[in-house]
C-alpha positions in Angstrom: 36.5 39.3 62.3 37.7 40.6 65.3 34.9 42.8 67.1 36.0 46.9 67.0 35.5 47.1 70.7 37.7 44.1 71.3 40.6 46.3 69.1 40.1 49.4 70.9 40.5 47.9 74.2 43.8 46.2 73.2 44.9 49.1 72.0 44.2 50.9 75.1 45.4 48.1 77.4 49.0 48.2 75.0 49.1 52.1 75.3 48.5 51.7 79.0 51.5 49.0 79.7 53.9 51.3 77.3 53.0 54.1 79.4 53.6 52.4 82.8 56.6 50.7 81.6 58.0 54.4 80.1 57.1 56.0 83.6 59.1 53.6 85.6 62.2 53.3 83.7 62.5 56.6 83.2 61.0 58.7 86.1 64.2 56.7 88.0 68.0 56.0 87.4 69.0 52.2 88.1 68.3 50.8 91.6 70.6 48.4 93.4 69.2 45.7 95.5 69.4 47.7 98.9 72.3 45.4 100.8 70.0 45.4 104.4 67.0 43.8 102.1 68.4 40.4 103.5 68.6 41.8 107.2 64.8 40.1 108.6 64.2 40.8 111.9 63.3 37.0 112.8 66.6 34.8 112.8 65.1 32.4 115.4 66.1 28.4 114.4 63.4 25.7 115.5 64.1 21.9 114.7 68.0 22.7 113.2 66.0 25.1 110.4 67.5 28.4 110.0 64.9 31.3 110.3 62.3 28.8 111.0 59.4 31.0 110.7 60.1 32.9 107.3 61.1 29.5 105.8 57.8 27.2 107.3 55.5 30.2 106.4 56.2 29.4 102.8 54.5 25.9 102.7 50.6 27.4 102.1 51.8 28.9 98.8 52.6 25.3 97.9 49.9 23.7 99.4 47.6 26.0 97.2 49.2 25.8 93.9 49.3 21.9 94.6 45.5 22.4 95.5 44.6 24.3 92.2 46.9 22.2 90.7 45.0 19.0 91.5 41.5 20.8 91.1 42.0 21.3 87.2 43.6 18.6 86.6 40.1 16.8 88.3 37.4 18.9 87.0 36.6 20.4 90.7 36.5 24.1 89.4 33.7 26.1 88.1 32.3 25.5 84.8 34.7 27.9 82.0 33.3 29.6 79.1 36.6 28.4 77.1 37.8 25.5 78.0 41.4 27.2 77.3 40.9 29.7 80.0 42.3 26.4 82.6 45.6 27.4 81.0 46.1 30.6 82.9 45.3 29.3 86.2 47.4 26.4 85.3 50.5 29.1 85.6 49.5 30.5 87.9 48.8 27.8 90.6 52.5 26.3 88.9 54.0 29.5 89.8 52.6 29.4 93.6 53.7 25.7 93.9 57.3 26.3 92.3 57.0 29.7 95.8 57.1 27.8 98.3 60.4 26.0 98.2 62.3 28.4 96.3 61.2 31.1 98.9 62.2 28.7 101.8 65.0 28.5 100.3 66.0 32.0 99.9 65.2 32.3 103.7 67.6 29.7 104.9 70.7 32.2 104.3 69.3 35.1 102.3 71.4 36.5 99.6 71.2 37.4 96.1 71.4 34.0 94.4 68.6 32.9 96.5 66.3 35.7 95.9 66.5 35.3 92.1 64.8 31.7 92.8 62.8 33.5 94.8 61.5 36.2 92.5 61.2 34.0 89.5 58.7 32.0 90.7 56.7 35.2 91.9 57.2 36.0 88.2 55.5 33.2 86.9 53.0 33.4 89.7 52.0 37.0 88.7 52.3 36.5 84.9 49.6 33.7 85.4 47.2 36.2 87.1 47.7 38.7 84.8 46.6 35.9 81.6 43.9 34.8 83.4 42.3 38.2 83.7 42.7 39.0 80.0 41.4 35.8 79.2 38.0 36.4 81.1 37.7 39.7 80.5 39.2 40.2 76.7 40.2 37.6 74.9 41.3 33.9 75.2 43.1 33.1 72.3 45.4 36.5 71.9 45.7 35.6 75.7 47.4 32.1 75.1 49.5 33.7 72.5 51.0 35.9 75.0 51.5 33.8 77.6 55.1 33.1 76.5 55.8 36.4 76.2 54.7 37.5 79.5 56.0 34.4 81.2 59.6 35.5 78.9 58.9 39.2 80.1 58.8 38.2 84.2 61.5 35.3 84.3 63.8 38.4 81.8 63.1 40.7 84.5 64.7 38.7 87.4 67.7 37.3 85.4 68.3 41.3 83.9 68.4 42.3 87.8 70.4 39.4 88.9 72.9 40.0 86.1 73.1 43.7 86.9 74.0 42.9 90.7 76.7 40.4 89.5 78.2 43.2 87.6 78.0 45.8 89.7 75.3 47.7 88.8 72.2 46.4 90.1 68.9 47.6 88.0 65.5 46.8 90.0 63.6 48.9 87.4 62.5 46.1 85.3 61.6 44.0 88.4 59.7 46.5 90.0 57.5 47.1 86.5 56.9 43.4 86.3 55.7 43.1 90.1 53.6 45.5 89.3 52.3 45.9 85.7 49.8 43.5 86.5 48.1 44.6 89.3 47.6 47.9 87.6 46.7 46.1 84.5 43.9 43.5 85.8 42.8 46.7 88.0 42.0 48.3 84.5 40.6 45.1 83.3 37.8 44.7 86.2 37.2 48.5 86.2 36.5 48.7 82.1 35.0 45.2 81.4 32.4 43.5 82.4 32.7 40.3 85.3 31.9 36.9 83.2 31.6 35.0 86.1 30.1 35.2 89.7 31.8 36.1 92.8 34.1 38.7 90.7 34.5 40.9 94.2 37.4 37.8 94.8 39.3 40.3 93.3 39.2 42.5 95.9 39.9 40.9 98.1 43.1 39.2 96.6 44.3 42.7 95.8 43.7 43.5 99.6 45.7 40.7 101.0 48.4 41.8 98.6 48.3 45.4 99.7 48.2 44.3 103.5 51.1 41.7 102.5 53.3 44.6 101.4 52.4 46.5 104.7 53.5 44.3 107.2 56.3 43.5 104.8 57.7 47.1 105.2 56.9 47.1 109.0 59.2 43.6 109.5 61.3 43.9 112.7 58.3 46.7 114.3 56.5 44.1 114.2 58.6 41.5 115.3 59.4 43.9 118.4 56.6 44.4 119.4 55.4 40.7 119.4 58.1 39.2 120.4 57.1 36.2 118.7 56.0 37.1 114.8 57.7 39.3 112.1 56.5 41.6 109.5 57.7 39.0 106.6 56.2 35.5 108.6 52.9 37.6 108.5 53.6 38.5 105.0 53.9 35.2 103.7 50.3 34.2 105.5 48.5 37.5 104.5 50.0 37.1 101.0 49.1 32.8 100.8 45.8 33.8 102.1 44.7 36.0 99.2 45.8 32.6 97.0 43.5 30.6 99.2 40.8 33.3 98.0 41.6 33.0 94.3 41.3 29.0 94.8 37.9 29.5 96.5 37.1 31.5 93.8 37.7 29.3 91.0 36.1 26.9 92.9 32.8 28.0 93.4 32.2 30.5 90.7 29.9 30.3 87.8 29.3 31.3 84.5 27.3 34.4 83.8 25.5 34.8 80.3 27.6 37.3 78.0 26.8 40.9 77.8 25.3 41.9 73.9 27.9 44.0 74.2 30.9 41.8 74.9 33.1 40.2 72.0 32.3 36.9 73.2 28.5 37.1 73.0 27.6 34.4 70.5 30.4 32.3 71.8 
């Protein structure tokens, strides 16, 4: 039997992501991909690569989902309460690995068709970090079982928009939910339930790289004028990989702590 706390808090966490899903689609009409979204300030070409430095800043997203990738397949992670939890962070380092080339290859000659590769692996990669939070912090097994439906959910997202810009009529709405459901979901996750491992503050400091990512994102060619030699979006890409690194370390060197009387996975 499934604990009474365990319901409410599902039902709260459902209530929530209707209510932010309700908000975004209808506090604004459709949105168009803006047409100067594929104007970066940094066109420079190194070594016959177009836009060197937004391409080769891709590779540490690889490098780290390869690195997760590689550490759960070897047992080189922290001890899991649930075995199943691995699944999770499975997407999620799949998502970061699948980043790196599809973003490089957005970058070569950005346009539309290339940013839907783009954005579907970002999909995946932010699915996965939204299941593993509800695995640690409410439940593994309703988590597994809606994996496919938020992996369904990200990758719908990107082909809705990408449809919408082929006719016409360009919707970001869905994307822009997506993007960011989850950080305002696992944000309500570590606020109402208890950490069930060490070193929870990672977090943090993921969610800060994130925000910082998005900064310099917005700020691309001040950026780039000012330095002369780096852009907004390079930077992005290493602020943004950096907070992966974090999540890696995390997993890495984290450990179990003993469940709370009060949590539904005392006694398992």
């Amino acid at each position: 039997m499934i604990p009474a706390d365990t319901v409410r808090l599902e039902r709260e966490a459902l209530a929530m992501s209707l209510a932010v899903a309700a908000a975004v689609t209808l506090a604004v009409p459709p949105v168009a991909q803006w047409p100067e979204y594929h104007d970066f300030a940094d066109r420079r070409a190194w070594l016959g690569v177009a836009n060197f430095a937004d391409v080769a800043s891709n590779l540490p997203f690889s490098l780290t989902g390869l690195a997760g990738l590689a550490a759960l397949a070897r047992g080189r992670v922290g001890r899991f309460h649930d075995q199943r939890e691995r699944w999770p962070w499975a997407v999620f380092f799949t998502g970061l690995t699948l980043l790196g080339p599809a973003s490089a290859y957005y970058h070569l000659a950005p346009d539309d068709r290339g940013l839907m590769l783009d954005r579907l692996a970002m999909a995946v990669t932010f699915m996965g970090w939204l299941a593993i939070h509800l695995a640690e912090r409410l439940d593994v097994r309703l988590t597994l079982r809606l994996l496919p439906v938020l992996l369904i959910l990200g990758l719908g997202s990107v082909l809705y928009w990408y449809a919408t810009e082929l006719a016409g009529r360009g919707d970001l709405r869905p994307w822009g939910y997506v993007q960011f459901w989850p950080v305002l979901l696992v944000g309500w996750l570590v606020w109402r339930r208890p950490a069930r491992y060490t070193g929870s503050m990672a977090v943090a400091v993921v969610y800060a790289c994130y925000a910082l990512a998005l900064l310099v994102e917005w700020l691309d060619r001040p950026i780039f004028e000012a330095t002369g030699f780096v852009s907004g979006h390079t930077l992005k890409h290493l602020i943004a990989a950096a907070g992966c690194v974090w999540a890696l370390a995390w997993l890495m060197t984290r450990r179990p702590l003993p469940p709370m009387p009060s949590s539904p996975f005392a006694g398992t």
